[in-house]
KOLGU-472317 format. One record per residue (C-alpha): x, y, z; residue number from 1. Coordinates in Angstrom, 1 decimal. Layout:
REM KOLGU-472317
{node {X, Y, Z}, NUM};
...
//
This chain:
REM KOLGU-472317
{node {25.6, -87.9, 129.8}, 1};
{node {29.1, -86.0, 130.1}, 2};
{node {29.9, -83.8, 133.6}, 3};
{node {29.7, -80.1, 132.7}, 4};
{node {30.7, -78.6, 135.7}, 5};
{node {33.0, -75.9, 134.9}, 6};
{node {35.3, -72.7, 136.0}, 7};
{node {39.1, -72.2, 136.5}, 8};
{node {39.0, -73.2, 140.4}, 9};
{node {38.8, -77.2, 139.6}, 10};
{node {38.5, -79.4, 142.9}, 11};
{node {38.3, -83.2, 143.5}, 12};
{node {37.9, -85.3, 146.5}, 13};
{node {40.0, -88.3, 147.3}, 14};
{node {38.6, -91.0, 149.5}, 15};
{node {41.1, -93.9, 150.6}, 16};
{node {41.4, -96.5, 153.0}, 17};
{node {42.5, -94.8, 155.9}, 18};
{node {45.3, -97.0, 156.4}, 19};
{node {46.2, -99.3, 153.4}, 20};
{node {49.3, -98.7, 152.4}, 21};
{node {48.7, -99.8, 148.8}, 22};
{node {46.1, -97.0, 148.4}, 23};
{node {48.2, -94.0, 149.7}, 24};
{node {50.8, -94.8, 147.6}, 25};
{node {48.3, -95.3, 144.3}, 26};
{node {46.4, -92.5, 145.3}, 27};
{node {49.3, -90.1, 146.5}, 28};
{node {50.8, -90.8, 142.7}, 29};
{node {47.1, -89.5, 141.3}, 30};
{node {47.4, -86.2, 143.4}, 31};
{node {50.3, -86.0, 141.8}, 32};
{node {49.9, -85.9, 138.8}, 33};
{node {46.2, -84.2, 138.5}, 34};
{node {47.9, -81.1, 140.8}, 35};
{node {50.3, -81.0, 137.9}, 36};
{node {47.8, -80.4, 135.7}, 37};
{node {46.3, -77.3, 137.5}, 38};
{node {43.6, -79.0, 139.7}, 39};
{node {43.0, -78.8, 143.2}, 40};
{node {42.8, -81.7, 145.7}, 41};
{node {40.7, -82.3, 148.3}, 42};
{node {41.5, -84.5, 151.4}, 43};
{node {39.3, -86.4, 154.5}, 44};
{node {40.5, -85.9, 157.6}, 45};
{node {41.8, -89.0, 159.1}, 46};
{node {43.5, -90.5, 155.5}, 47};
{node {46.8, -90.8, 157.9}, 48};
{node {48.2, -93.2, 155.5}, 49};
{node {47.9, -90.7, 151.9}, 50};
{node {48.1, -87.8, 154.2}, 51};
{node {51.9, -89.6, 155.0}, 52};
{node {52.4, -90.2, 151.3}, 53};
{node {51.4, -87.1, 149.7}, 54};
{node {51.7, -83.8, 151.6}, 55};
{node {51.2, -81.4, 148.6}, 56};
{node {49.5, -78.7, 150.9}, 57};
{node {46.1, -80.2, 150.0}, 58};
{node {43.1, -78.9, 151.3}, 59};
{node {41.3, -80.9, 154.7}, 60};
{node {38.0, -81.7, 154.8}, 61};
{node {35.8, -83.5, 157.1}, 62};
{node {31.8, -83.9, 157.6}, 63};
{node {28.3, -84.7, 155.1}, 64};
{node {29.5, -81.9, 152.7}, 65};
{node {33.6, -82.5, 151.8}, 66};
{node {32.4, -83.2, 148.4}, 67};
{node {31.1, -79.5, 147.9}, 68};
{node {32.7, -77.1, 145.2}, 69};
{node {34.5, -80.7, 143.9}, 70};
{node {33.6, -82.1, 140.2}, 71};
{node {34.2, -84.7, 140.9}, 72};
{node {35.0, -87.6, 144.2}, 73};
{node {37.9, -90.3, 143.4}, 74};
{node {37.8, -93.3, 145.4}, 75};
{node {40.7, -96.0, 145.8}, 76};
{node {39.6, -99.2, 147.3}, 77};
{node {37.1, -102.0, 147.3}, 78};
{node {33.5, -101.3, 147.2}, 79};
{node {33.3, -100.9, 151.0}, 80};
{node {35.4, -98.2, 150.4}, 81};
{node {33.2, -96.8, 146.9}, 82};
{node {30.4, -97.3, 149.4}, 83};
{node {32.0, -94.6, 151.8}, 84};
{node {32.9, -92.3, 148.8}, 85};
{node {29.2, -92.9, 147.7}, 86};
{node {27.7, -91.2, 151.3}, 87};
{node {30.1, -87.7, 150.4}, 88};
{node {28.5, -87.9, 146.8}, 89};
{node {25.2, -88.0, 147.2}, 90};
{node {24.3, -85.0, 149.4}, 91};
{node {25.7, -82.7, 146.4}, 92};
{node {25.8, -85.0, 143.7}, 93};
{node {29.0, -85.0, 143.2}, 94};
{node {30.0, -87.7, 140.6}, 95};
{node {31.8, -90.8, 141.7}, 96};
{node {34.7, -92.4, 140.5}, 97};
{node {36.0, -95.9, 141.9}, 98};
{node {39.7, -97.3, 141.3}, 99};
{node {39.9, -100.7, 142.1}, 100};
{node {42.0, -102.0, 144.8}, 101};
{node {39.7, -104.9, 145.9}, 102};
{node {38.7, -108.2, 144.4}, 103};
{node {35.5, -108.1, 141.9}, 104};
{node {35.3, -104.4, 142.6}, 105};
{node {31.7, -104.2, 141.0}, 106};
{node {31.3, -100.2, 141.5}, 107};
{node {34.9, -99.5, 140.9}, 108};
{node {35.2, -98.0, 136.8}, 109};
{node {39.0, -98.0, 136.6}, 110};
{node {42.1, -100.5, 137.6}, 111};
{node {44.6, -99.6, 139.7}, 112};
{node {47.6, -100.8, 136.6}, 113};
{node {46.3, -98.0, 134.4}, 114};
{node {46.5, -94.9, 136.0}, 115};
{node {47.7, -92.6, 133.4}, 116};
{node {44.4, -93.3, 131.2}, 117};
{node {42.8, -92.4, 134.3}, 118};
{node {44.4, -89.4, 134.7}, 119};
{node {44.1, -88.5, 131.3}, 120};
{node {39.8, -88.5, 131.8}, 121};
{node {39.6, -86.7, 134.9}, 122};
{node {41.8, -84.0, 133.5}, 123};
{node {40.1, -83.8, 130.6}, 124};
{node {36.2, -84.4, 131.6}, 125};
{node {35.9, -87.4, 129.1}, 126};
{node {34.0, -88.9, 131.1}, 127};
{node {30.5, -90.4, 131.2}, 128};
{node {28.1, -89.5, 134.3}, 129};
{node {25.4, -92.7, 135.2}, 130};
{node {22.3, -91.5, 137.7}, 131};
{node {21.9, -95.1, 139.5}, 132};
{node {18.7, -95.8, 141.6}, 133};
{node {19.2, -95.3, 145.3}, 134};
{node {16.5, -96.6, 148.2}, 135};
{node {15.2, -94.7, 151.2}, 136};
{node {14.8, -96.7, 154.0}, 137};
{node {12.6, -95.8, 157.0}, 138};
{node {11.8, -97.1, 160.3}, 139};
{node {8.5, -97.5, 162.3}, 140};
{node {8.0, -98.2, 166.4}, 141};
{node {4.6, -98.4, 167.3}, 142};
{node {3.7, -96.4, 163.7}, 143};
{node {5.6, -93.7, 164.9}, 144};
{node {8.9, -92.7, 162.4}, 145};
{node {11.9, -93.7, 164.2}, 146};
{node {15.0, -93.7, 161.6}, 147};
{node {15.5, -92.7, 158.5}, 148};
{node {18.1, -94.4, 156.6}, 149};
{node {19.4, -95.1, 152.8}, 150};
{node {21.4, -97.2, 150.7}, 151};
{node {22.9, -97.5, 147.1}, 152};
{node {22.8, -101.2, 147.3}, 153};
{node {21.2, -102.8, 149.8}, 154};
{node {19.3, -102.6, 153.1}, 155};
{node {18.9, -105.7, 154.9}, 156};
{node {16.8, -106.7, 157.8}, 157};
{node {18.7, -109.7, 159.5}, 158};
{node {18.6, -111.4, 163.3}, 159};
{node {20.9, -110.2, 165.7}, 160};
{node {21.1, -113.5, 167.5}, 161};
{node {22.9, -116.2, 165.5}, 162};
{node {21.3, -118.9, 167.2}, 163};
{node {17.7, -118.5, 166.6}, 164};
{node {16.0, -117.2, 163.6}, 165};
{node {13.9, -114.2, 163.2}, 166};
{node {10.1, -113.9, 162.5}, 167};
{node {9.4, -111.9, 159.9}, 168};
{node {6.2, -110.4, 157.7}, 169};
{node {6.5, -108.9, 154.3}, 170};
{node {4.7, -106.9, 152.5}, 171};
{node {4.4, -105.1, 149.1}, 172};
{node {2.4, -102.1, 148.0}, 173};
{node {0.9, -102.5, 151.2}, 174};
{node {-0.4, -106.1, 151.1}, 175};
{node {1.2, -109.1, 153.2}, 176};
{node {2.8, -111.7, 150.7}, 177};
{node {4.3, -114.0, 153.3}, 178};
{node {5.5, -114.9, 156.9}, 179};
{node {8.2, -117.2, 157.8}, 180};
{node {11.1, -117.5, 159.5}, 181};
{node {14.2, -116.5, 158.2}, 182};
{node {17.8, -115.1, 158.9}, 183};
{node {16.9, -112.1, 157.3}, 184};
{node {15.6, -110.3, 154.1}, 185};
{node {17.4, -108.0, 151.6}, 186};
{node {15.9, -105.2, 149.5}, 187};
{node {18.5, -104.2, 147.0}, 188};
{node {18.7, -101.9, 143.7}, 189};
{node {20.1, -103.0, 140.5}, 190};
{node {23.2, -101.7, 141.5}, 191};
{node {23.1, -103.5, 144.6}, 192};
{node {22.2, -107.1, 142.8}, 193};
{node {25.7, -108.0, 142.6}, 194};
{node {26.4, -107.6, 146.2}, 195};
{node {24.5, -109.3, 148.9}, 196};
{node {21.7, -110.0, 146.7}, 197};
{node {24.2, -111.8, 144.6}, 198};
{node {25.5, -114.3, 147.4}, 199};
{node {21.7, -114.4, 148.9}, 200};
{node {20.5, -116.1, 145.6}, 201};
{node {19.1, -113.1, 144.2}, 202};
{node {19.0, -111.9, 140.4}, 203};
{node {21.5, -110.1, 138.6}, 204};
{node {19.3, -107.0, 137.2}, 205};
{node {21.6, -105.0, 134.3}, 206};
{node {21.7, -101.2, 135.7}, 207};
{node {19.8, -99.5, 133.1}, 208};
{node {16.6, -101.7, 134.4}, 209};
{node {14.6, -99.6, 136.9}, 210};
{node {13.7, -101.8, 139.7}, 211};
{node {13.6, -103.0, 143.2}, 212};
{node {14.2, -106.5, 144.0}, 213};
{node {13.4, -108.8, 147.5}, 214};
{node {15.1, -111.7, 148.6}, 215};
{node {15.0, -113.3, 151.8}, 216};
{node {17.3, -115.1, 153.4}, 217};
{node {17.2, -118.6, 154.4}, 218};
{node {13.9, -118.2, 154.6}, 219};
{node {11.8, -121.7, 156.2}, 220};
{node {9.0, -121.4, 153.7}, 221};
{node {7.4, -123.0, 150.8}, 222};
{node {7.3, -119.5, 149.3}, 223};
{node {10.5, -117.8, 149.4}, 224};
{node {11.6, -116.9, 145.8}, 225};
{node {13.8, -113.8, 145.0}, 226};
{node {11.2, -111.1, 144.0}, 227};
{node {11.7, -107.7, 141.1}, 228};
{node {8.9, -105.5, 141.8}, 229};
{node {8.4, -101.7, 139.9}, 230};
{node {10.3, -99.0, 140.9}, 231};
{node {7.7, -97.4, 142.4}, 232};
{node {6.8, -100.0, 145.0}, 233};
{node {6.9, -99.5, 149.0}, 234};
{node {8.5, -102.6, 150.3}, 235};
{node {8.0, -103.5, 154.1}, 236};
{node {9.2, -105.9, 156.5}, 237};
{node {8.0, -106.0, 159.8}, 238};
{node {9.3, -108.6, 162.9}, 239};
{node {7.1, -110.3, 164.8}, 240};
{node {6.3, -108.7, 168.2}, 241};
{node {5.9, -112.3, 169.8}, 242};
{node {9.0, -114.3, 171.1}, 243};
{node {12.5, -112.9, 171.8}, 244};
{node {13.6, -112.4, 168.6}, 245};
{node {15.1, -108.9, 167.5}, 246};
{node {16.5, -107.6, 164.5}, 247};
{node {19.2, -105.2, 162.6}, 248};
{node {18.7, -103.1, 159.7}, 249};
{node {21.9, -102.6, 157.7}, 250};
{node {22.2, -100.3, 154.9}, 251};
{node {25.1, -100.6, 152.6}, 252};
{node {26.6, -103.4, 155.0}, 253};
{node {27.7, -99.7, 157.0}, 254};
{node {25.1, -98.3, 159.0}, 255};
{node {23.2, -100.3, 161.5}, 256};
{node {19.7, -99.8, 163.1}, 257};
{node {18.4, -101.9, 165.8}, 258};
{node {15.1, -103.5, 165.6}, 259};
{node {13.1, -104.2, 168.6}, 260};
{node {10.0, -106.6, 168.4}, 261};
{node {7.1, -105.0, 166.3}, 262};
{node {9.3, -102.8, 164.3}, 263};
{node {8.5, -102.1, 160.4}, 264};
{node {10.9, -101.1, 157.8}, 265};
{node {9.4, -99.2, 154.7}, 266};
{node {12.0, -99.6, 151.7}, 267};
{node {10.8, -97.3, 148.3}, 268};
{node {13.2, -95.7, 145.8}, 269};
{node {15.5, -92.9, 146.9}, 270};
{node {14.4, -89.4, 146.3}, 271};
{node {18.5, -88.5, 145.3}, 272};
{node {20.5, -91.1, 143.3}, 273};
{node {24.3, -91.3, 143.2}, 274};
{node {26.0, -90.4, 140.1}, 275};
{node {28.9, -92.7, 138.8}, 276};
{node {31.6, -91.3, 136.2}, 277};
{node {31.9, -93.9, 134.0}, 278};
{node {35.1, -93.9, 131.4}, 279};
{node {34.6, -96.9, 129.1}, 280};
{node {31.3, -97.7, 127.8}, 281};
{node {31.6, -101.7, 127.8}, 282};
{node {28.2, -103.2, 128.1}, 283};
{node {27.5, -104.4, 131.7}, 284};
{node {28.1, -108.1, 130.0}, 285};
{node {31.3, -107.3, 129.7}, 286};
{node {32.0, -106.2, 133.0}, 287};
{node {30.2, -109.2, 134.3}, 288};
{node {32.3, -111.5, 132.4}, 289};
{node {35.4, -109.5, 133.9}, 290};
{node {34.7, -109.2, 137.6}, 291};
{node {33.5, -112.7, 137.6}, 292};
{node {36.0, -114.3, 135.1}, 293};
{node {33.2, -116.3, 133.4}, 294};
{node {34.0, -118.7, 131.3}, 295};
{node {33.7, -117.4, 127.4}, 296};
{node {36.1, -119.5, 125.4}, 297};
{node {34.8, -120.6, 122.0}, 298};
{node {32.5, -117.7, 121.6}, 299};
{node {31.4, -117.3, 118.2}, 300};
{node {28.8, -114.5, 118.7}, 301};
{node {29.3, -111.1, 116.0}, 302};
{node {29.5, -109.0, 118.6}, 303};
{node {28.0, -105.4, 118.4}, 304};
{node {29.9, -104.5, 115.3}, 305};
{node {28.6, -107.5, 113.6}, 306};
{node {32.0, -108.7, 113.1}, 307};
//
């Protein structure tokens, strides 16, 4: 679906690294030229480094809701930095657009060498908006709600001490499925299977597919296979309240929540997902084979034209 967000006072957000020096000067160059073509930007307090490079008069923002009034959030960076950019969108679901300045860049839509086609889409509102599946993640102490927590691509429970492992149980649709020891377990969206779930041995789930997906880490068990369960499944982990061992719970790699012994984590889908503007409509193959520069030589495939 296109954006249709409208009116003569047009605002977007731009979300940097607050330092790098390759960002600002990318990202001052896109204030640039989209102020030029009548719209408003929008700045986070703190972005020293664009603040240095661009000092158009732009308007400074800070807190949950800097993305409000905005049509749309720009971020420049790698996905830790998308992930940042995602935490303004989702409050007032404010479409997000990524420019890559990392290495794969898996939530970034645009490169950083063509900035004018860029331009060109935000101006314009060609653009595609993508809902993507979100998770709400909650905490437990004793049964009692502790934290509340979300993530667009993963939460993870993992030890906090390197040097021993942590004792987990999980469960699904509230039924145990296994103990074991283990350096952690992640609970990712689709989104997220390219991330950690990627590197933990997870599946790579295509967007479009609504599901949640389980994978634990190192796990000392006969049964520890990456799982894909509905959409509409609870996930839980719980650590064991014997021994010493005490967890984390990370969500998005960002936030952090200690676990004490005992502790339960509830994982189900989000009640608000984060919308991604999306300018080329590539199937996700495609971006698979470019962010992980597969090998494709000799292809001989007709290819969606049937050419």
């Amino acid at each position: 679906m296109t954006d249709d967000r409208s009116g003569d006072d047009r605002r977007v957000l731009v979300v940097t690294h607050p330092v790098r020096a390759e960002a600002a000067t990318v990202a001052a160059d896109f204030c640039a030229q989209v102020t030029k073509a009548g719209m408003q930007v929008r700045l986070l307090e703190g972005q020293t480094a664009l603040l240095n490079a661009w000092s158009d008069d732009p308007e400074i923002v800070s807190g949950p809701d800097a993305a409000e009034g905005c049509e749309l959030i720009v971020v420049f960076g790698g996905d830790g930095t998308i992930l940042r950019g995602a935490e303004l969108a989702r409050p007032s679901a404010t479409p997000l657009l990524g420019v890559n300045l990392g290495h794969v860049g898996f939530l970034a839509e645009a490169e950083v060498d063509n900035m004018e086609f860029t331009v060109e889409r935000v101006v314009n509102r060609t653009y595609d908006v993508e809902e993507r599946l979100t998770i709400d993640v909650e905490v437990f102490v004793d049964g009692v709600p502790a934290a509340r927590d979300w993530a667009l691509n993963e939460a993870s429970v993992e030890k906090a001490a390197r040097e021993r492992m942590l004792e987990l149980m999980i469960e699904v649709d509230a039924r145990p499925l296994s103990r074991f020891g283990c350096d952690g377990v992640v609970c990712a969206t689709p989104t997220g299977s390219t991330a950690y779930n990627f590197s933990a041995g997870g599946p790579i789930v295509w967007p479009q597919v609504e599901a949640l997906l389980m994978v634990p880490i190192s796990a000392h068990a006969l049964f520890a296979r990456p799982m894909v369960v509905s959409p509409e499944s609870v996930l839980a982990i719980e650590v064991a309240t014997t021994g010493a061992d005490q967890g984390v719970l990370w969500c998005d790699g960002r936030r952090k929540i200690d676990l004490a012994r005992g502790a339960r984590v509830e994982v189900r889908r989000g009640q608000s997902p984060v919308r991604l503007a999306r300018l080329h409509r590539a199937p996700f193959t495609d971006r698979l084979v470019r962010k992980f520069e597969l090998p494709v030589t000799g292809w001989r495939g007709r290819g969606p034209a049937g050419g």
